[in-house]
C-alpha positions in Angstrom: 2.9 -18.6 -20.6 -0.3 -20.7 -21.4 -2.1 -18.6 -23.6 -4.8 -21.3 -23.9 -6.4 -21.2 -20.1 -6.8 -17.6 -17.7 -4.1 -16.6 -15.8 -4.6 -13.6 -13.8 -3.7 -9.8 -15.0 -1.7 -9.6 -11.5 0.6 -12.1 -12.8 0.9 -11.4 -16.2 1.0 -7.4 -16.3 1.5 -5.9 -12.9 3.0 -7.6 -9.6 7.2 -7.7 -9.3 8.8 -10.6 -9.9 10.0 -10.9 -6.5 5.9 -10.9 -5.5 5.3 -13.7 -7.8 8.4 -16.0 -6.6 7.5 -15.1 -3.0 3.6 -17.0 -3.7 5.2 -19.4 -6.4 4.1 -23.2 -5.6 7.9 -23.8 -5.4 8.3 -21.3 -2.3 5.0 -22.4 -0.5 5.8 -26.3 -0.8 9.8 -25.9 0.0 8.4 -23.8 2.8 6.4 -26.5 4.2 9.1 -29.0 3.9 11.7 -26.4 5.4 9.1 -26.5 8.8 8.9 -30.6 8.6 12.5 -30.1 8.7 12.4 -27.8 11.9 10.2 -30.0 13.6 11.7 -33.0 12.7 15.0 -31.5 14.1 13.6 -30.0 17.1 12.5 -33.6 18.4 15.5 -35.2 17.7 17.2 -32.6 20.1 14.8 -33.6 22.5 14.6 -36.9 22.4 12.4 -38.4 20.8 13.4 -41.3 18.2 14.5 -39.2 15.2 17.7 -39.8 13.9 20.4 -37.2 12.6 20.4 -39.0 9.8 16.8 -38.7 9.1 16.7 -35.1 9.7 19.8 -34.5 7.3 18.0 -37.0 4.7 15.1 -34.7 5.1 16.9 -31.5 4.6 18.7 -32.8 1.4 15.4 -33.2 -0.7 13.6 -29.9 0.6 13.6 -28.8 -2.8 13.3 -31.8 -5.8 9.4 -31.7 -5.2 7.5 -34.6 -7.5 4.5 -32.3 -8.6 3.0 -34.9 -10.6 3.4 -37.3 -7.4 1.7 -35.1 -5.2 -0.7 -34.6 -8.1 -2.0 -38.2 -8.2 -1.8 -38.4 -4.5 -4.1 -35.7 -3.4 -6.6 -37.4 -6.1 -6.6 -40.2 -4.5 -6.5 -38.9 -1.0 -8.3 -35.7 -1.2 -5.7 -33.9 0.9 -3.1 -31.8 -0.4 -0.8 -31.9 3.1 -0.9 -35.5 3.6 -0.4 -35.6 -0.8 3.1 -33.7 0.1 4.1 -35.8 3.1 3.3 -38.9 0.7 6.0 -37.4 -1.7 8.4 -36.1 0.5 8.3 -39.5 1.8 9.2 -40.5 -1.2 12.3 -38.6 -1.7 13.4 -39.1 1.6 12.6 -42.7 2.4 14.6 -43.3 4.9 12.8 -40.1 7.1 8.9 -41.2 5.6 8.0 -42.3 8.8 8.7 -39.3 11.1 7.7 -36.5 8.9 4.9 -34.2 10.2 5.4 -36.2 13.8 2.5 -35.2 16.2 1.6 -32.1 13.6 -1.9 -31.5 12.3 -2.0 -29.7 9.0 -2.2 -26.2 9.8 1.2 -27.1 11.5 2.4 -26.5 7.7 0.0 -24.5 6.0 -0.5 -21.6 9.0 3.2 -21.2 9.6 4.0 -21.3 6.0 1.5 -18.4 5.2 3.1 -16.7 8.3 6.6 -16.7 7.1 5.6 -15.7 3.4 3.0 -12.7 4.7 5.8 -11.6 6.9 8.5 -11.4 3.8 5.6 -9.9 1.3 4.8 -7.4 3.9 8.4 -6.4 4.6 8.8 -6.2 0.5 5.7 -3.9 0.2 7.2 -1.7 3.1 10.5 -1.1 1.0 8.4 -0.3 -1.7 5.6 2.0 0.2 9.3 3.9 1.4 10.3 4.4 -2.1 6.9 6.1 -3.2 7.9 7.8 0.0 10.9 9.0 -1.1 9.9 10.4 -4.5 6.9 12.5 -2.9 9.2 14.3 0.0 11.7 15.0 -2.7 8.8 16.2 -5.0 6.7 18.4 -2.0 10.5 20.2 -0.9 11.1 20.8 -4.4 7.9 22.4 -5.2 7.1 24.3 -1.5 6.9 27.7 -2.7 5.6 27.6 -6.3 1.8 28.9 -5.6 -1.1 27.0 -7.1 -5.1 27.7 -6.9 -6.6 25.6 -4.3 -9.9 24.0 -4.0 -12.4 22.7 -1.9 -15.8 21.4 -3.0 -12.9 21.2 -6.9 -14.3 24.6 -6.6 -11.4 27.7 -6.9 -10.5 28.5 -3.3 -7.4 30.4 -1.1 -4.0 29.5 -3.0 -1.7 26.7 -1.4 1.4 25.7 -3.1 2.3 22.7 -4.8 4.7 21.2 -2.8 2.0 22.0 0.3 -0.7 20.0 -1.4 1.8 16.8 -2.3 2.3 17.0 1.5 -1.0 16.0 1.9 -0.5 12.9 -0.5 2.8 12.1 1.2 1.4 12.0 4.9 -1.5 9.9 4.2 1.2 7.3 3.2 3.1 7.5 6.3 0.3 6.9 7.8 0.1 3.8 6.0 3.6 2.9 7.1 2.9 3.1 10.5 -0.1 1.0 9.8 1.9 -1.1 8.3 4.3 -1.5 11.1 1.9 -2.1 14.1 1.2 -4.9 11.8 4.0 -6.5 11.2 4.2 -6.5 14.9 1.5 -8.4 15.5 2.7 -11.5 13.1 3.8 -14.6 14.7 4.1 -18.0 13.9 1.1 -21.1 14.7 4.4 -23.0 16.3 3.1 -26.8 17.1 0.2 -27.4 18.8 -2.0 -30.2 17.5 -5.5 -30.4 16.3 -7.1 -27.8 18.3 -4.5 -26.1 19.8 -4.2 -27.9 22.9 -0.9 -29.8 22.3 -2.0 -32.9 23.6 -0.3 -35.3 20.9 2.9 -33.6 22.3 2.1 -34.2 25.5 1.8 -37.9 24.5 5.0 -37.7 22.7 7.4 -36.0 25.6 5.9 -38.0 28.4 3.4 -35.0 29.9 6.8 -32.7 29.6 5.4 -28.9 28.7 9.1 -27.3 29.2 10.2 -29.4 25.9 7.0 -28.5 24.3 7.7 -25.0 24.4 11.3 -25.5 23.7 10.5 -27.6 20.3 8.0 -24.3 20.0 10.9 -21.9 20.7 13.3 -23.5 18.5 11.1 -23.9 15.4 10.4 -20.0 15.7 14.2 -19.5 16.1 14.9 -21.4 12.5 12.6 -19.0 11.0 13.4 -15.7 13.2 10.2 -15.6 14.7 10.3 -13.7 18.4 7.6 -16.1 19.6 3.8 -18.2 18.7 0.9 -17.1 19.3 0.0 -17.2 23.2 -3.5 -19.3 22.6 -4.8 -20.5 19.2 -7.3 -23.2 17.9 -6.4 -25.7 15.4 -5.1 -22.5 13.3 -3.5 -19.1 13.8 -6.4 -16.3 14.5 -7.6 -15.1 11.6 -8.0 -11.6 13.0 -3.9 -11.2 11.9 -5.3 -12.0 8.2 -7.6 -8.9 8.6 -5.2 -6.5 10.1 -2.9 -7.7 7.3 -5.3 -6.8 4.6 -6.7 -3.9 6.1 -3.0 -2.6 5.9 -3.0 -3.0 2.3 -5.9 -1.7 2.0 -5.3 1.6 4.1 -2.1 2.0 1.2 -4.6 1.3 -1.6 -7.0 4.4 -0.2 -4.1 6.8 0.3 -2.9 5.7 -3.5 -6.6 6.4 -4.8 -6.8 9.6 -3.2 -3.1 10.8 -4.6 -4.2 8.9 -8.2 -7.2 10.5 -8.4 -6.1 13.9 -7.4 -2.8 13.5 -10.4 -6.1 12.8 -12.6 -7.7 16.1 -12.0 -5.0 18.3 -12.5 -4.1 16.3 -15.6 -7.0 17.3 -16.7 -6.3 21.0 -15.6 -3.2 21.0 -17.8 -1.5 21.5 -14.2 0.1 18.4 -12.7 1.3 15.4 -15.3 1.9 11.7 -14.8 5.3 10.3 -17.0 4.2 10.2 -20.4 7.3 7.9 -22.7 8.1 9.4 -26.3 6.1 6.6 -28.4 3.4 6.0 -25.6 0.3 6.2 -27.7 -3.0 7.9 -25.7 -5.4 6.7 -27.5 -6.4 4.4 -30.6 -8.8 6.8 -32.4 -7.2 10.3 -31.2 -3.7 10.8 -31.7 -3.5 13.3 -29.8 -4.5 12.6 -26.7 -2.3 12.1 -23.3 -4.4 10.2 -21.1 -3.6 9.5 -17.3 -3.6 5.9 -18.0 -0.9 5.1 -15.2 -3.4 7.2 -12.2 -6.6 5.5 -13.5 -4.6 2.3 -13.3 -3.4 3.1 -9.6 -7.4 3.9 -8.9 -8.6 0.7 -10.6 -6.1 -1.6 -8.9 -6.7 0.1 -5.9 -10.5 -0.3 -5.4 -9.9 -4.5 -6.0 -7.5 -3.9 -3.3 -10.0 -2.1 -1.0 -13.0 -4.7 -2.1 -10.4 -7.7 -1.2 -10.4 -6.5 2.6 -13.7 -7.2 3.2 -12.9 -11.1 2.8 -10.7 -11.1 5.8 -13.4 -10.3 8.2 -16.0 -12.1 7.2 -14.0 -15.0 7.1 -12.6 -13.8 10.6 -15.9 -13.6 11.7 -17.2 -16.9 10.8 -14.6 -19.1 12.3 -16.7 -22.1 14.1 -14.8 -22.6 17.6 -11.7 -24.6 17.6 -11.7 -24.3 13.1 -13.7 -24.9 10.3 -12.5 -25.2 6.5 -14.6 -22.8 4.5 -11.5 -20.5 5.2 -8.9 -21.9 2.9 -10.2 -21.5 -0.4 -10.8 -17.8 0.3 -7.3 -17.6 1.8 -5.7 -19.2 -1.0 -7.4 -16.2 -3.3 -7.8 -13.1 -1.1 -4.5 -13.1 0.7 -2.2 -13.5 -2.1 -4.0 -11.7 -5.3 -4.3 -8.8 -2.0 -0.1 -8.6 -1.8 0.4 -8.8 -5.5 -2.2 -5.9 -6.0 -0.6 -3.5 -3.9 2.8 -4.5 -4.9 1.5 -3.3 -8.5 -0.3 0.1 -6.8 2.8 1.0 -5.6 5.1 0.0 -8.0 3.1 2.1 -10.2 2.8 4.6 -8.2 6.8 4.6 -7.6 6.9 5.1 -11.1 4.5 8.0 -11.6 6.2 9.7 -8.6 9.2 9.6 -10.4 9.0 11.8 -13.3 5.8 13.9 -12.8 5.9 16.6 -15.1 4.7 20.7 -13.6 3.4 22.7 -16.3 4.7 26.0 -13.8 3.2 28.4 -16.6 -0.4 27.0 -17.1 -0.5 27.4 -13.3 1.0 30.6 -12.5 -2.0 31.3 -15.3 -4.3 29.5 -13.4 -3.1 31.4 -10.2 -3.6 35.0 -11.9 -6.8 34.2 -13.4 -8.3 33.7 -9.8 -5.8 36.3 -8.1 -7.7 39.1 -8.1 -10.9 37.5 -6.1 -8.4 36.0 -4.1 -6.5 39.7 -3.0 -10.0 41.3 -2.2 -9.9 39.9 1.9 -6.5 41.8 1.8 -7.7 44.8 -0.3 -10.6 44.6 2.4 -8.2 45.5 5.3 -6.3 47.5 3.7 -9.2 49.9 2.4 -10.6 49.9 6.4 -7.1 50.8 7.3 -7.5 54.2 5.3 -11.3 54.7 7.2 -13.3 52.7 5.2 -16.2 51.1 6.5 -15.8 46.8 6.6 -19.4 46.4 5.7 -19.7 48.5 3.0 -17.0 47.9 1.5 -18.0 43.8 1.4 -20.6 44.6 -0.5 -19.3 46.2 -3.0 -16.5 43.8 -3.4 -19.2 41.0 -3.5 -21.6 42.9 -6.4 -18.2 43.7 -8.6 -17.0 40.1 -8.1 -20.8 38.7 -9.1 -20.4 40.7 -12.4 -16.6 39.7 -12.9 -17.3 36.3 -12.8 -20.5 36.3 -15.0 -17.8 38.3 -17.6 -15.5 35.3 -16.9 -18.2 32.9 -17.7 -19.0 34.3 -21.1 -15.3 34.2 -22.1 -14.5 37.6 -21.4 -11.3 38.6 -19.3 -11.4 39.5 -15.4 -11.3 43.3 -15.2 -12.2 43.1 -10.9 -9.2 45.6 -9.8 -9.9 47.7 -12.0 -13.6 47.9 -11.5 -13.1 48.1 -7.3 -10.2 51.2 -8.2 -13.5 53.2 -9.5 -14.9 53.0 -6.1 -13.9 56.1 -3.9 -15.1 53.8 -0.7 -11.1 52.0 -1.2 -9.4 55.2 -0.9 -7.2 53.5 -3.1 -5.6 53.6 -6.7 -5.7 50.8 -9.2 -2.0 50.8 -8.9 -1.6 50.3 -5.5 -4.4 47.5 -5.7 -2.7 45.8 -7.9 0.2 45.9 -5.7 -1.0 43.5 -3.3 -1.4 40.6 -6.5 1.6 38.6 -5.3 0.6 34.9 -5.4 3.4 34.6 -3.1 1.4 36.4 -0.1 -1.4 34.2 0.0 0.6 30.6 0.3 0.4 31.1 4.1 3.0 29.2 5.8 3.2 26.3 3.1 7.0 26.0 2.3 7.5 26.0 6.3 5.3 23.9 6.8 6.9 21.1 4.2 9.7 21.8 5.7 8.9 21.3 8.9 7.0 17.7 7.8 9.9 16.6 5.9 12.4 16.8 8.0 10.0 14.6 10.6 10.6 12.1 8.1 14.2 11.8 7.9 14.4 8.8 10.1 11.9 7.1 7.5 14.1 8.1 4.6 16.9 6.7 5.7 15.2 3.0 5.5 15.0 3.6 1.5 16.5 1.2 -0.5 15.4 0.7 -4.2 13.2 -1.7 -5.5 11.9 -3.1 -8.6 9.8 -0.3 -10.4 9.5 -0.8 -14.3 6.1 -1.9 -14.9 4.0 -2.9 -18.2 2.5 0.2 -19.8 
């Protein structure tokens, strides 16, 4: 590590190791020479004046880049791509004069970026399955343990835990299939010349289209592309580089929401990230267990969500065939975008992996509110035995007024047993507090997880594991 210029917290503290190989200057330049290669071998099968030879010297030196060669080039220069053809050149001397034959730049730089999106979007797929994993094993566990709901974070009808996790658990699989649709969409540039139109390979094969598409066909094979784009400018469209980040951005929103949620209920003594035996909460107070990992899920996450908005302006401001004011954006946005949600969800694979339910603060939680939550139920039962509905509402609404003005001045809930005073029930205090059974107000919750999770069973079978200890 230099420890005497920046280098960016994504690199240093939070993206995967496989992340940072997969945008490492090593991989992006030996991917460019791995498509000179391609090329290069493509029109020696087709005829034009490229040796086996040359293509094999080629190949041989795809990886013993001269940085500082390329360095001094592009100074002179000014061009990085023509820099690395100088020093591949170099290295391969007896190929330096068919290297990047009939290609224009983005012949290197477009297809390069396609191949490496395509692997970086396949990696944060395994790893958006893992946090998959951990959250339909968490919401079956949990189904039918009741917990206080809330809407408005105001007390509300009971749910259960594993019902609420649900929700955090399809929001992510909504991501995946986000995630899918795009990876669908990603093809390669392929060849075509300065603005699209192939004409320098028209020039080259003699007017022949058929081997134009068959050098396109067979560069997309070396790298297991299906297929090119059907039209294109000088560059692939940039729309893919929206739908790409807009991806990672969905999966940054659905890890905010779940973060921020684990927040809450941290704070309600409920619902605990990990917390390690020597982690220290805070500096000043010793005691303290803060949800450093969640606030770092939400903080990570809204970059993430920011960072979508360069794809479509830069999208959006494409000047017909190309311009340039793309690439220095690209260079930034596209990559720091993968390594950011590679470290939301590799976070966020960890949290899910040993949060901690604190079962008796909520089943206290759950009681406190319980007997608010039982009068609908009392309600029915007491019109059952002749009561009258309206009535009855309002007496249940003037003792729950006072019980809660008790509650607010520290004093215990004493609801049942004021509503058992009122003759209107036709009921006893006992057999009100029959009906407080957290368990018959949880709906349809555990069949309902169970229901969900085993829709997913074709998704869980893709898990495989992946990289998740992280710097705390």
């Amino acid at each position: 590590m230099e420890r005497d210029r920046y280098e960016s917290p994504l690199s240093s503290r939070y993206a995967s190791d496989y992340m940072l190989s997969l945008f490492s200057s090593d991989t992006r330049y030996q991917t460019w020479r791995r498509l000179w290669v391609a090329l290069a071998r493509a029109e020696h099968i087709l005829g034009l004046p490229i040796s086996e030879e040359q293509v094999a010297e080629l190949e041989a030196h795809i990886t013993d880049i001269d940085y500082d060669a390329v360095a001094a080039r592009e100074k002179e220069v000014r061009h990085d791509v023509m820099a690395h053809v100088y020093a591949y050149g170099k290295a391969a001397p007896a190929a330096a004069g068919i290297i990047h034959l009939g290609a224009t730049s983005c012949y290197v730089t477009d297809n390069a970026d396609m191949i490496i999106y395509r692997k970086a979007l396949l990696y944060v797929r395994r790893e958006l399955i893992a946090v998959i994993k951990n959250l339909a094993e968490f919401t079956l566990k949990y189904k039918d343990l009741p917990t206080l709901g809330y809407t408005h974070y105001q007390p509300a009808q009971l749910v259960t835990v594993g019902k609420r996790a649900s929700l955090w658990l399809q929001d992510l699989v909504s991501d995946l299939s986000e995630l899918d649709f795009t990876l669908s969409r990603v093809k390669l540039l392929g060849c075509r010349g300065t603005t699209g139109t192939e004409a320098s390979f028209m020039d080259l094969f003699a007017g022949d289209g058929e081997k134009i598409d068959k050098m396109n066909e067979m560069i997309c094979a070396e790298f297991s592309f299906d297929g090119c784009f059907d039209v294109c400018g000088q560059t692939y469209p940039r729309k893919i580089d929206s739908a790409i980040l807009n991806a990672l951005s969905a999966i940054a929103q659905s890890a905010y929401k779940f973060a921020n949620d684990m927040r809450l209920l941290q704070h309600d003594r409920q619902i605990e990230e990990p917390f390690e035996k020597n982690q220290i909460g805070s500096s000043a107070m010793a005691y303290k267990r803060n949800p450093m990992r969640c606030e770092r899920i939400c903080s990570l996450s809204r970059y993430l969500m920011a960072d979508g908005a360069n794809a479509y302006m830069t999208a959006s401001t494409q000047w017909l065939e190309r311009t340039l004011d793309d690439s220095a954006n690209r260079r930034i946005s596209l990559p720091e975008g993968f390594l950011c949600a590679d470290a939301v969800l590799r976070i966020m694979l960890n949290v899910t992996s040993g949060m901690v339910v604190n079962e008796k603060i909520i089943e206290k939680t759950v009681n406190e509110y319980l007997p608010f939550i039982a009068t609908e139920n009392l309600l029915m039962e007491a019109v059952k035995r002749g009561g009258d509905r309206q009535k009855l509402h309002e007496v249940i609404r003037q003792a729950s007024m006072e019980a809660t003005a008790r509650m607010k001045n520290g004093e215990g809930c004493d609801l049942i047993s004021a509503l058992s005073k009122h003759p209107e029930f036709g009921m006893t205090e006992d057999e009100m507090n029959a009906v407080l059974d957290a368990r018959l107000y949880t709906g349809r919750c555990g069949e309902q997880v169970e229901r969900y999770v085993k829709k997913l069973e074709p998704v869980l079978k893709q898990y495989e594991p992946v990289e998740s200890d992280i710097t705390i």
